[in-house]
N, C-alpha and C positions, 0 to 999 in steps of 0.2 A: 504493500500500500504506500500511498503519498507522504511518508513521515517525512519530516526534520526534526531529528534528534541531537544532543550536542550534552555529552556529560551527565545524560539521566534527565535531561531536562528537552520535552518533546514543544519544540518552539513553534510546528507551522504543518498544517497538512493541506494537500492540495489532491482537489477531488480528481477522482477516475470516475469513468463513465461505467457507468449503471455498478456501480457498489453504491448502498444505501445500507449496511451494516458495518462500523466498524470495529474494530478487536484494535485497542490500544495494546502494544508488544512491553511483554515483560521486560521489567531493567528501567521500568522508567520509574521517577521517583518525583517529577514534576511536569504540570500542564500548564505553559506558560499563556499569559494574558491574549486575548483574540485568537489562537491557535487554530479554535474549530470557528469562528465566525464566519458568518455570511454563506454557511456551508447549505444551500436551500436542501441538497439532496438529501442531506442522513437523515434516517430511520431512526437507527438506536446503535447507542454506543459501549462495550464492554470497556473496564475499567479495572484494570487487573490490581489486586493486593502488594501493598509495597509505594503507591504512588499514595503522595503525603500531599500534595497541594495542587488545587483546581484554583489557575488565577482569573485576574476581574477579564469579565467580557467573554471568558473561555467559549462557550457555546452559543454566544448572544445572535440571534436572529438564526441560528440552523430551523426553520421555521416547521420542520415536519418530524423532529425530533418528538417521537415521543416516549420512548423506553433506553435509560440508562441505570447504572448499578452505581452504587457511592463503597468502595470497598472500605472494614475498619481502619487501614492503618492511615484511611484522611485526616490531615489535622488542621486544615486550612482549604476554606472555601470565600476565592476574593467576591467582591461586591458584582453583583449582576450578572452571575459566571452561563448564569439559564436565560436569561432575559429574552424575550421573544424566540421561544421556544412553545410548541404544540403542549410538548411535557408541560410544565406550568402552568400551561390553561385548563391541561386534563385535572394538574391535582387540584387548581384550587376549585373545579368542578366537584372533585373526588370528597372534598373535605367538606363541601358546604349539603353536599347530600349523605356523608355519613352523619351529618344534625339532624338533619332530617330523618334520618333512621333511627336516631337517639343511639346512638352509636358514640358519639361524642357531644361532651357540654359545649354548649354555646359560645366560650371563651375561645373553642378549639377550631371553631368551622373556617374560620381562613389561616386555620395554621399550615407551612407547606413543610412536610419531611419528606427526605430520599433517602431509607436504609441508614443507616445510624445520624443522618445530619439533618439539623434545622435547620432550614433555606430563610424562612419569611415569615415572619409575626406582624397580622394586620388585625386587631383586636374591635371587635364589634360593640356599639354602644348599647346597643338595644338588643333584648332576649327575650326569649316566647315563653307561656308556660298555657296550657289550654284555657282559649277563653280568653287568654291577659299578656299584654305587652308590659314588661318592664326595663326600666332602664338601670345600667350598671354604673354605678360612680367610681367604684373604687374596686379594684382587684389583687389578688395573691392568685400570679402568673406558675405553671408548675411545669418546668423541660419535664418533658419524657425522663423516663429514668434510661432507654435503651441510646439514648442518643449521648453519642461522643466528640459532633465537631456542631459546632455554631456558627452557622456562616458569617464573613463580615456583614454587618451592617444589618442584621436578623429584626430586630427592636428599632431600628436607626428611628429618632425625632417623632416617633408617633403620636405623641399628645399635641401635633402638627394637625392632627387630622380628629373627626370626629370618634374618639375611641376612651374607654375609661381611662383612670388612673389607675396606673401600679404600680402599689407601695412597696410591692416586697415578691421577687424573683427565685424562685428555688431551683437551683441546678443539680444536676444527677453526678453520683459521682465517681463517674465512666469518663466524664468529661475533661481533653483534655489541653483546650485551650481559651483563652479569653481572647476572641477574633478582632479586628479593626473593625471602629465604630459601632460594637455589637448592640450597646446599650446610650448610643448617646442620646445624649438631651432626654434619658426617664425622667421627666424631670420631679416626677410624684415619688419616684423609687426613695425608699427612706433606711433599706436594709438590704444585705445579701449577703451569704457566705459565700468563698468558692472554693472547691471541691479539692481534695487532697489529689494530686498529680499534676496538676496543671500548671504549669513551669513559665508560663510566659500571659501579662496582662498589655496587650498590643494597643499601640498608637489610638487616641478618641475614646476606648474602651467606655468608656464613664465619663466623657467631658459634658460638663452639664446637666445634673445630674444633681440638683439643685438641693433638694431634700434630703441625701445619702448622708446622713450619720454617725453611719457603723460600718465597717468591714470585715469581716474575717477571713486573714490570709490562710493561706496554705504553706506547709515548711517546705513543700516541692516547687514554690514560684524563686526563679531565678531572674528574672527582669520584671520589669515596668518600664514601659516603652514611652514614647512622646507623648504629651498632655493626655493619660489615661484618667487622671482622675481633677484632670483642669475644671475648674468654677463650681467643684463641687465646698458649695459656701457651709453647708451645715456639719460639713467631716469635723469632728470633733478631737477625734484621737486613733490611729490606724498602729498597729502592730507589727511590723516588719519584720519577714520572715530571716533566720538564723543564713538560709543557702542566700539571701539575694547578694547578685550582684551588680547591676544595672540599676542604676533609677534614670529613666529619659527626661530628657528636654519639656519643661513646663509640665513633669509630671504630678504636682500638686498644686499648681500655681492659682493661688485667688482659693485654697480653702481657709476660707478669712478665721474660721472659728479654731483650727489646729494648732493648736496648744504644744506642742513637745512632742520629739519625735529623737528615736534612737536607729542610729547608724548601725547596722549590724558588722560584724568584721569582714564578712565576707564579704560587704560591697569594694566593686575598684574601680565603679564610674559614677560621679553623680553630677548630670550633664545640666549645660547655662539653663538657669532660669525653675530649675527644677520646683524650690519652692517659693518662688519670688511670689509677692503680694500676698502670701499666710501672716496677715498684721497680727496677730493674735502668738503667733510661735516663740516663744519666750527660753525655750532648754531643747537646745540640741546637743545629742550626747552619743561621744563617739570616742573607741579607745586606741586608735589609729589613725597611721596618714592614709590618706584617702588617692591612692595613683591618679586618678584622672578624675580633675574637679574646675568648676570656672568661678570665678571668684563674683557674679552673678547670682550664683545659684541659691542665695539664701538672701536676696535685696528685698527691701522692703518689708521684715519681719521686726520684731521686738529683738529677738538674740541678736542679730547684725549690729541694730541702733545702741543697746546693751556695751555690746563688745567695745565698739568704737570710744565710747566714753571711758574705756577703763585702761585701753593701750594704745599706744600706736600703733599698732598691726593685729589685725582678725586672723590669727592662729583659728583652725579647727585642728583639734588633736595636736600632730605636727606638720598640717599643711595650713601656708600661708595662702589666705582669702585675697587680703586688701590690706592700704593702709588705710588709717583712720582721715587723715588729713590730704587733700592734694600733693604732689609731692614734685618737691624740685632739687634742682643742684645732686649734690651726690647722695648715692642710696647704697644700706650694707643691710642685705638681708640680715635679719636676726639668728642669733644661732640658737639651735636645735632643729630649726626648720629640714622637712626631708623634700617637701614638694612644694613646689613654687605654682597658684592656679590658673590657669586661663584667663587672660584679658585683666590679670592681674595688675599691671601697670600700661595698661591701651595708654597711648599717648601723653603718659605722662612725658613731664619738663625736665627731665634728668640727663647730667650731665658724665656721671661716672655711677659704674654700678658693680657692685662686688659683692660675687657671689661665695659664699662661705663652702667650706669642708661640709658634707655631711646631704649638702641638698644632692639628691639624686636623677630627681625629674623636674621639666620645666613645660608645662602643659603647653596648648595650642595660644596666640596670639599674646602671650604673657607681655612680652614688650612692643610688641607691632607698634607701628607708627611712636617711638620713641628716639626721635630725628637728631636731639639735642646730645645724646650719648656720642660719648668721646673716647674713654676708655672701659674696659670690659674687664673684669677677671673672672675665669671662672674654675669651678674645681674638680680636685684629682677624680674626686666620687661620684660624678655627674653621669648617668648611664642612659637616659632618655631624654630626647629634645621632642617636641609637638609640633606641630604644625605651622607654620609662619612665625615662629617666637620673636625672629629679631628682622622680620622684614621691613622695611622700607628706615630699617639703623641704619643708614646711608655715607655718617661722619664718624665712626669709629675706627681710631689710626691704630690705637694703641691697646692690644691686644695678650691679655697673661693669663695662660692656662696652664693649670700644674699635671704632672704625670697622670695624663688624661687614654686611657685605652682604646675609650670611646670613639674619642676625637681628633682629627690631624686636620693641620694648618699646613697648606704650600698654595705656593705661589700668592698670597693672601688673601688667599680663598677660606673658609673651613668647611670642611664637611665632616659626616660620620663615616669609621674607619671601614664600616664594612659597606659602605655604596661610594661612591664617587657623585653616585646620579644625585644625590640629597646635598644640595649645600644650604649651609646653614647663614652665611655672613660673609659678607666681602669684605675686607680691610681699604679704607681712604686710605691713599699713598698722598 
């Protein structure tokens, strides 16, 4: 058949005449975005075990598709991967006459499922009972218990549309991942646990999410991806699990009521912005440097504003945040420091900067755009540099680096010793 496949990941299929069934070939491990689109001829599609991700658009408009299998080991189903498809017209056919058979509650009749995943939650305001119409205000939502993957975007902004509130979601716990945008904007949702294996809480997850109070993690989640749990205002206090290690970008940003929050050891990313605008955050608590951190990621809280009043530099643990004051002329990191964070000194006015023994890593954009730097020291112990750390340092003549492993200077270039392709800093002559 017509594949294009590339490393387990089937990118592109192009129809043959008169095939209208296809058998996806074992070895594949991912269905990449539009693959099967526009495909009018398929019938029905087999999906063999092993393939972990159907992405966005996958089978959008195969318009006569109407039988495919979802094997378990999916764990990832992108946004609109069915979308004008026969299939989706059948099931939400399917579901709205299993209410009518009383075969399922009223909650249930525009739910769509394929074999263990939940496609689509379009929740009805209005329920029958003989003789009497009533209206549902408020809901307690229940996943299937056999269900293991929840599509992106399954719940996406419903209280957009004419459909109850729901306060409180209960997931099975087979279940095993928290998809992109699954649950944004509930904005009634006030409660949910989730479910022991689930490793990953992906991008939107909960942004908006306005009434969510309580969480209860999993000790199997190892991320929290970009604003999963952005403008949720009511999150009071969340528990953070022992394995994580990722917290993303703007992943609690704006929960105004969040009080304190502890850094588990295992994290070694907690990316810009993570908990900016949590005004209410007063103790973070952490017994480590933190590898990769932006000096962002905690603005606009109480502990930030705290700190600043008490030092000149916003240590967390032993990584340095910020200083407290704009900062000019010459700068000596403080010692104990192990990591220097992200956008840490963006543009300051600094004109000599000495880095001590002991700092190891120096995160993305730490000094960018700091033009006024003249001379540099840096140390023996330094094993990781970021991403544009000293880009657009344009006037640094004067250059001292102690028995560095890392790093070699020729030609007055520097880069790290094991690429040539990475330079770090060009020396003014």
């Amino acid at each position: 058949m017509g594949f294009e496949i590339k490393n387990g990941v089937l990118t592109k299929y192009k129809d043959e005449v008169g095939v209208t069934d296809i058998v996806i070939p074992a070895g594949v491990v991912s269905i990449d975005e539009n693959a099967f689109s526009n495909r009018w001829g398929i019938k029905s599609i087999t999906i063999p075990e092993g393939v972990k991700e159907i992405g966005k658009w996958a089978f959008r408009n195969c318009k006569k598709l109407t039988q495919i299998n979802i094997p378990k080991s999916i764990e990832r189903i992108g946004p609109d991967a069915f979308y004008g498809t026969k299939l989706i017209e059948n099931l939400r056919k399917q579901a709205y006459q299993d209410y009518l058979d009383n075969k399922v509650d009223v909650l249930y009749c525009r739910t769509i499922i394929i074999d263990s995943a939940l496609i689509e939650v379009k929740l009805p305001m209005y329920g029958s009972t003989i003789g009497n119409v009533y209206k549902r205000e408020e809901v307690v939502f229940k996943v299937p218990e056999h269900i293991t993957c929840i599509a992106d975007n399954a719940f996406y902004d419903m209280e957009s549309r004419e459909t109850p509130k729901v306060i409180s979601i209960e997931l099975p716990n087979g279940l095993k991942r928290i998809g992109y945008s699954s649950f944004y904007k509930c904005k009634s949702l006030t409660h949910i646990d989730i479910p022991e294996g689930v490793t990953s809480i992906h991008y939107h997850a909960f942004e908006g999410c306005e009434k969510l109070a309580s969480v209860k993690l999993p000790s199997s989640l190892t991320e929290i991806r970009r604003q999963a749990f952005l403008g949720c205002k009511m999150l009071k206090s969340i528990e953070l699990p022992q394995r994580l290690e990722v917290i993303g970008e703007w992943a609690f940003s704006g929960c105004a009521k969040l009080r304190s929050v502890d850094i588990p050891d295992s994290v070694v990313c907690i990316d810009s912005s993570a908990f900016i605008g949590c005004k209410m955050l007063k103790n973070v608590n952490v017994n480590r440097d933190i590898p990769f951190i932006f000096a962002d990621s905690f603005d606009g809280t109480k502990w930030i504003e705290d700190m600043k009043k008490k030092s000149d530099f916003v240590v967390l643990g032993k990584t340095l945040l910020c200083s407290s004051q704009p900062v000019t002329g010459d700068l000596v990191i403080p010692e104990g420091v192990t990591v220097i964070a992200g956008r840490s000194f963006l543009g300051a006015e600094i004109t000599s900067l000495t880095i001590p023994e002991g700092v190891t890593t120096i995160c993305d954009q730490a000094f960018q755009d700091c033009e006024k730097i003249t001379e540099l020291k840096l140390p023996s112990t330094l094993r990781k540099i970021g991403t544009s750390v000293f880009l657009r340092c344009n006037n640094v003549s004067k250059l001292v680096i102690a028995d560095n492993p890392y790093l070699e200077l020729k030609d007055d270039q520097l880069y790290k010793k094991d690429s040539r392709r990475v330079k770090i800093l060009t020396l003014k002559k």
